[in-house]
LUMDORO-289398 format. One record per residue (C-alpha): residue number from 1; x, y, z. Coordinates in Angstrom, 2 decimals. Example, Ala and Ser with C-alpha at 12.3 -4.5 7.8 and 13.67 -1.06 7.14 Angstrom:
! LUMDORO-289398
<rec num="1" X="12.30" Y="-4.50" Z="7.80"/>
<rec num="2" X="13.67" Y="-1.06" Z="7.14"/>
***
This chain:
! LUMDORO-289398
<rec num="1" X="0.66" Y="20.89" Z="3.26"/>
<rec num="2" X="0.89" Y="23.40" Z="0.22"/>
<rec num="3" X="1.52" Y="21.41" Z="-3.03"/>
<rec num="4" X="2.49" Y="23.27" Z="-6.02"/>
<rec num="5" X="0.30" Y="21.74" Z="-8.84"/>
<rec num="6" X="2.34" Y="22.87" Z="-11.77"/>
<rec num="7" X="5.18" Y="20.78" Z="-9.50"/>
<rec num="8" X="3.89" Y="17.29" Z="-9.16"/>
<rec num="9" X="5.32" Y="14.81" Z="-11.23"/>
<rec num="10" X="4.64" Y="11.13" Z="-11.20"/>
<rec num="11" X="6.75" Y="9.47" Z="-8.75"/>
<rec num="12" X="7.79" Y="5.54" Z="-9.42"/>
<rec num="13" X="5.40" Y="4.03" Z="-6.97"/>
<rec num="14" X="4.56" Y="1.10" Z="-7.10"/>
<rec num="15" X="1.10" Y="-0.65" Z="-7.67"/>
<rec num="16" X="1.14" Y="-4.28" Z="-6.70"/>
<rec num="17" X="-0.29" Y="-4.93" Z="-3.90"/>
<rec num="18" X="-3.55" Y="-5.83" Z="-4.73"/>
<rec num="19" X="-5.93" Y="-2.79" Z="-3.15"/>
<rec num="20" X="-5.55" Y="1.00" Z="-2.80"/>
<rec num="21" X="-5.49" Y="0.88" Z="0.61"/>
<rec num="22" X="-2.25" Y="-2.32" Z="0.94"/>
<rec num="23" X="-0.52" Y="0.08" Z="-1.68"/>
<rec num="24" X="-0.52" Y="2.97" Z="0.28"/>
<rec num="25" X="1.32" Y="0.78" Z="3.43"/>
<rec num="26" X="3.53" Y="-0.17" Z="1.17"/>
<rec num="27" X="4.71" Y="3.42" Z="0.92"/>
<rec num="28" X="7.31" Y="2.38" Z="3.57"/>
<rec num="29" X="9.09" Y="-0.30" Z="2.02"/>
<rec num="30" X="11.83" Y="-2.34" Z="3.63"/>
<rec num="31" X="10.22" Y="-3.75" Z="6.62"/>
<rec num="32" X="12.12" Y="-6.70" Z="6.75"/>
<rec num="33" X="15.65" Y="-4.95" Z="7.04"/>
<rec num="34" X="16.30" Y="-0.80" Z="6.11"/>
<rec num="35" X="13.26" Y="0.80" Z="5.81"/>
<rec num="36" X="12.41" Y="2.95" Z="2.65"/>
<rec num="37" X="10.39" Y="5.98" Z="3.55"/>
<rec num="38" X="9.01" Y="6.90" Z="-0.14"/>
<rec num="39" X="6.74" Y="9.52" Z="1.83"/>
<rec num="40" X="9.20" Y="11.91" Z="2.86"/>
<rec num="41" X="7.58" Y="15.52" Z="1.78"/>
<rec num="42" X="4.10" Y="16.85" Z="1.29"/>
<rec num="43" X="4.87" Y="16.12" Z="-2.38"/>
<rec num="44" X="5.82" Y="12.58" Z="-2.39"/>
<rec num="45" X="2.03" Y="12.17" Z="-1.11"/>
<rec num="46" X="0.39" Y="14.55" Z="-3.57"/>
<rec num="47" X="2.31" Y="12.40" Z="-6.17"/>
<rec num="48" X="1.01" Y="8.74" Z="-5.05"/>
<rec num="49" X="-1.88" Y="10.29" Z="-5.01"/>
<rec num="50" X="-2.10" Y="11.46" Z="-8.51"/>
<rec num="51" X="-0.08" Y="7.70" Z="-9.34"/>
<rec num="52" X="-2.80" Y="6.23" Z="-7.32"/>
<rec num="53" X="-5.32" Y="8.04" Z="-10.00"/>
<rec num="54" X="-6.61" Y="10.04" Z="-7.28"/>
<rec num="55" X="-6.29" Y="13.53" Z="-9.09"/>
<rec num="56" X="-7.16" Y="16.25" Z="-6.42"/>
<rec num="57" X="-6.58" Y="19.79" Z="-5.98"/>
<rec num="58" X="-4.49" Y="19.10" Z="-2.64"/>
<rec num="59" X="-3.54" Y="22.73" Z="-0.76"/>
<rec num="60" X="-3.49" Y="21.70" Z="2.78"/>
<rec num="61" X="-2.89" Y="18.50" Z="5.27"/>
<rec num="62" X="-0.95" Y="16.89" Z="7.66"/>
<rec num="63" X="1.73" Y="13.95" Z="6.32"/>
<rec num="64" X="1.70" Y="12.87" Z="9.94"/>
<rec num="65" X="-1.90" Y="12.00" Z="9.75"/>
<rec num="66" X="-1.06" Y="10.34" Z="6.77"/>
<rec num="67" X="1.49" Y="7.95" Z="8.22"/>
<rec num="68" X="-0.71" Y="7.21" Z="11.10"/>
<rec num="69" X="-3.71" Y="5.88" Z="8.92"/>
<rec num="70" X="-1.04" Y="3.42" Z="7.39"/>
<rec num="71" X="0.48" Y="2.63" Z="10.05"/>
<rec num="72" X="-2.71" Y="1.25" Z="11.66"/>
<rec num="73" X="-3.72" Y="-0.14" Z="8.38"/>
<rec num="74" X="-0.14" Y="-2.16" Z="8.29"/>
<rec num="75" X="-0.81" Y="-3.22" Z="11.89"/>
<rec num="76" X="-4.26" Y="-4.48" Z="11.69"/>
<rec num="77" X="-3.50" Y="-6.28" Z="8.44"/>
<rec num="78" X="-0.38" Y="-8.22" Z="10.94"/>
<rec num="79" X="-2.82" Y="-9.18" Z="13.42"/>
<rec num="80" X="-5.47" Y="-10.52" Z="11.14"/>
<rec num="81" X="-2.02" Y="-12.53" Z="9.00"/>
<rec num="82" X="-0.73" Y="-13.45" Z="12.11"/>
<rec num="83" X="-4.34" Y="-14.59" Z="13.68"/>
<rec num="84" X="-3.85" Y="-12.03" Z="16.76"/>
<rec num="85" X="-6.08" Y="-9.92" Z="18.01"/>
<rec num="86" X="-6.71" Y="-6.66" Z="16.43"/>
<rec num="87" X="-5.16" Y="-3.22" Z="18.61"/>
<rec num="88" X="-8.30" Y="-1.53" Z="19.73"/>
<rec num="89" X="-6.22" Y="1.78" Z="18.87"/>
<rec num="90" X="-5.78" Y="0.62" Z="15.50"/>
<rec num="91" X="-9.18" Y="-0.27" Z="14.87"/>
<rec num="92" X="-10.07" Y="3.25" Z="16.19"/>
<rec num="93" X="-7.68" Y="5.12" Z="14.01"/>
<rec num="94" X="-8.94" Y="3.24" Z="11.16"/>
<rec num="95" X="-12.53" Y="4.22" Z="11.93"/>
<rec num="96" X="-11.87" Y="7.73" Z="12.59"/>
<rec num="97" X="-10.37" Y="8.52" Z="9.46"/>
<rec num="98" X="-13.31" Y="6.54" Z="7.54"/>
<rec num="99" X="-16.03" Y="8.52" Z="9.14"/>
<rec num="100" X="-15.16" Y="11.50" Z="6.84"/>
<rec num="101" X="-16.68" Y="11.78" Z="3.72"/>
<rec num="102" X="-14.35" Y="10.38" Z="0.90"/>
<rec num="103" X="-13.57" Y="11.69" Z="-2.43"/>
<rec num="104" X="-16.56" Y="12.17" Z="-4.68"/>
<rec num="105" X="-15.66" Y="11.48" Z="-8.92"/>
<rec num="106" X="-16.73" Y="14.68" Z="-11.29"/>
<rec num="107" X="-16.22" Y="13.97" Z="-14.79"/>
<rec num="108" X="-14.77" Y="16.93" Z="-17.25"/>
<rec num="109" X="-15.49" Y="18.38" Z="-20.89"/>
<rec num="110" X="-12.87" Y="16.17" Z="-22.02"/>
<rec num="111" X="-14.68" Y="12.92" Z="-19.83"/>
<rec num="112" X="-11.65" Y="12.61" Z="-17.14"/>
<rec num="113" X="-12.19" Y="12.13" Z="-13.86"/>
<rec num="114" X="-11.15" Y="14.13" Z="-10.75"/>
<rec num="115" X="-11.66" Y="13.96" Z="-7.30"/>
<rec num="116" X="-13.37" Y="16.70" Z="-5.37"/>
<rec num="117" X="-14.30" Y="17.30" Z="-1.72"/>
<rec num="118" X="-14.38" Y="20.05" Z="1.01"/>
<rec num="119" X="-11.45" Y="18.74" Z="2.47"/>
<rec num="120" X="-9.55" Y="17.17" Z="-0.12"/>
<rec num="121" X="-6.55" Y="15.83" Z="2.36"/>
<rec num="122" X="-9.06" Y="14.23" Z="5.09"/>
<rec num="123" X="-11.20" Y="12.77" Z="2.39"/>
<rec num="124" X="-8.68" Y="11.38" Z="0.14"/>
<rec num="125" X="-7.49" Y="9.47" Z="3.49"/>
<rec num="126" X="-11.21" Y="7.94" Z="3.98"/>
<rec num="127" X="-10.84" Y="6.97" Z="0.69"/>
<rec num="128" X="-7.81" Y="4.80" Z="2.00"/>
<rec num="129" X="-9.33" Y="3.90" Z="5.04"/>
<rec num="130" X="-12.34" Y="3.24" Z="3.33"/>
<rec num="131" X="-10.47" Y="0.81" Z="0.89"/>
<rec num="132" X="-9.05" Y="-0.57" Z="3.96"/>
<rec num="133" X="-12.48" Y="-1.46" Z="5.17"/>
<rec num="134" X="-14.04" Y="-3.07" Z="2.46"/>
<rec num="135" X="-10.53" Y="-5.36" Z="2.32"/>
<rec num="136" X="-10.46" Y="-6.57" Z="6.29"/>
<rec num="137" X="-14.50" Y="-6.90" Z="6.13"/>
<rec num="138" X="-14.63" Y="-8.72" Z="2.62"/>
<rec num="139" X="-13.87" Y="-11.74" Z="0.85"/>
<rec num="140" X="-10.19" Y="-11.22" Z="0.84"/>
<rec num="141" X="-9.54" Y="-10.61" Z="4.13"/>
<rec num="142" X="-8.25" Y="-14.35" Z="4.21"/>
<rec num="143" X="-5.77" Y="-13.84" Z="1.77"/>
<rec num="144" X="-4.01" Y="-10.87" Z="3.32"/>
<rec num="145" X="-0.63" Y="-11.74" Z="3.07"/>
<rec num="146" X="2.86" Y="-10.58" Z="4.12"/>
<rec num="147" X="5.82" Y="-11.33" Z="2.05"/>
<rec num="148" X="8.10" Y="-13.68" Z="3.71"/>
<rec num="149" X="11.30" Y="-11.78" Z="2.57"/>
<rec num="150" X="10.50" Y="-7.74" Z="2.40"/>
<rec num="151" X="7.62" Y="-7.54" Z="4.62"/>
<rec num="152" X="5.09" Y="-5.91" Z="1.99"/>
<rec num="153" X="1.55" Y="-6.31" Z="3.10"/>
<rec num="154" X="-0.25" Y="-7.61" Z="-0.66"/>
<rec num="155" X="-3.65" Y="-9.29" Z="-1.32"/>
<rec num="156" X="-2.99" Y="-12.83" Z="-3.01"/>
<rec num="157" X="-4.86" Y="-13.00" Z="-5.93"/>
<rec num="158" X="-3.72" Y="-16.40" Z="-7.28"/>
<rec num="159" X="-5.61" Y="-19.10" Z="-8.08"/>
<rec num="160" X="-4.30" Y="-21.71" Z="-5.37"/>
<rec num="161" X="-4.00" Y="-19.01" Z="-2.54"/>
<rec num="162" X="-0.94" Y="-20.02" Z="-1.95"/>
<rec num="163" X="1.50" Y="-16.63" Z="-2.61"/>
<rec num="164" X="4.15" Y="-15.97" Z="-0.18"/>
<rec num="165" X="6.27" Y="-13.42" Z="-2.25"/>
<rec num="166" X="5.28" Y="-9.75" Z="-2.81"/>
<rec num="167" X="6.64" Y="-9.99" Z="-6.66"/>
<rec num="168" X="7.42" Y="-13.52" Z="-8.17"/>
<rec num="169" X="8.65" Y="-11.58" Z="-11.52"/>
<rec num="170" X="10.62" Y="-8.64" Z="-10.15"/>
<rec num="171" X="10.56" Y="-8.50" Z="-6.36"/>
<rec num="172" X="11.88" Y="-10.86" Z="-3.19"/>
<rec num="173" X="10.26" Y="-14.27" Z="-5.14"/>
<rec num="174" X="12.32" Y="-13.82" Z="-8.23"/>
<rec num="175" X="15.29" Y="-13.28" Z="-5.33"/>
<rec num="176" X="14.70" Y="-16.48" Z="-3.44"/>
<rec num="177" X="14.29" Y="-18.31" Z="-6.80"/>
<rec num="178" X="17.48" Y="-17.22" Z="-8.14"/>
<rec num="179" X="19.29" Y="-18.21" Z="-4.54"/>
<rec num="180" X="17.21" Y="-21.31" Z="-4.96"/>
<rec num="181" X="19.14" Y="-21.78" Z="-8.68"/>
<rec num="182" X="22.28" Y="-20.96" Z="-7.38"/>
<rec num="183" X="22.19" Y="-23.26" Z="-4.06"/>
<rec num="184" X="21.29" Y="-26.32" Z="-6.81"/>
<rec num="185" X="24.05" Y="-25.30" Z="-9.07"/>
<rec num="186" X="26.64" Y="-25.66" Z="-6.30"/>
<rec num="187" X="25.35" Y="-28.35" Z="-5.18"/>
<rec num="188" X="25.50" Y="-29.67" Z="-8.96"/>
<rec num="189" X="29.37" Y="-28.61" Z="-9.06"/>
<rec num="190" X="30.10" Y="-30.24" Z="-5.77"/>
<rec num="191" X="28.38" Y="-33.27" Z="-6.63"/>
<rec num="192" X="30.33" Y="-33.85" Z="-9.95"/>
<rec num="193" X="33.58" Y="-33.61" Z="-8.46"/>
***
């Protein structure tokens, strides 16, 4: 992967999903009809990277690898929804990209942060898988969820537990509510004739 630094501009991904780690699956969007492949070029990773606030001097890697870390992430977060057993080569994949070392902060003159490692591309994927980790072994492991209308893997935060749409405000809940609206308004119409 050779990413021109001077080239990278932010990219309108998406940060909703409740952990680094659910994010980055949701990089292919569309599961639940045509899928949306936001990870097309070496770029498009350098940039949710950088959106991700994971500023790294990225020269080298292997979007392949990429895909396969969240493709076992989206699969093991489906079996543990769905109550099914975990794939033992998704658990493996998982594992074997966590076993590098991840990124390591430095701070700057002017107090940012960036992200440094020997191998910037495997370690910023630990950092995923790490994420990953501490998600499926942790408190919120239970509320995993999958939304019932686009497929997006999210954590649900709320209060009751009780989420079942990846965006209430924006995404497929505001959708169903509005068909919800509509259904009652015809109903409504029909009713008063």
């Amino acid at each position: 992967m050779n990413v021109d630094d001077k080239k990278i501009t932010a990219s309108p991904f998406e940060f909703i999903a409740g952990s680094l780690s659910l994010c980055f699956v949701d990089t292919l969007g569309g599961r639940g009809g045509e899928l949306n492949e936001r990870l097309s070029c070496d770029r498009d990773f350098a940039n949710w990277l950088q959106a991700a606030g994971l500023t790294i001097a990225l020269d080298h890697g292997d979007l392949d690898q990429a895909k396969l870390l969240r493709t076992a992430i989206y699969e093991v977060c489906r079996a543990v929804v769905s109550g099914a057993e975990i794939n033992a080569f998704d658990l493996e994949t998982l594992n074997r990209f966590a076993v590098v070392p991840p990124l390591r902060p430095q701070v700057t003159n002017n107090g940012r942060t960036e992200y440094t490692a020997e191998d910037p591309f495997s370690a910023a994927l630990s950092t995923i898988a790490e994420d990953a980790i501490n998600l499926l072994s942790g408190e919120f492991r239970a509320r995993i969820r999958i939304c019932s209308g686009c497929q997006m893997v999210f954590v649900d935060k709320s209060r009751p537990g009780k989420r079942r749409w990846c965006s209430s405000a924006f995404g497929c809940g505001n959708k169903a509510k509005m068909a919800a609206r509509r259904q009652r308004a015809k109903i409504s119409r029909i009713s008063n004739f």
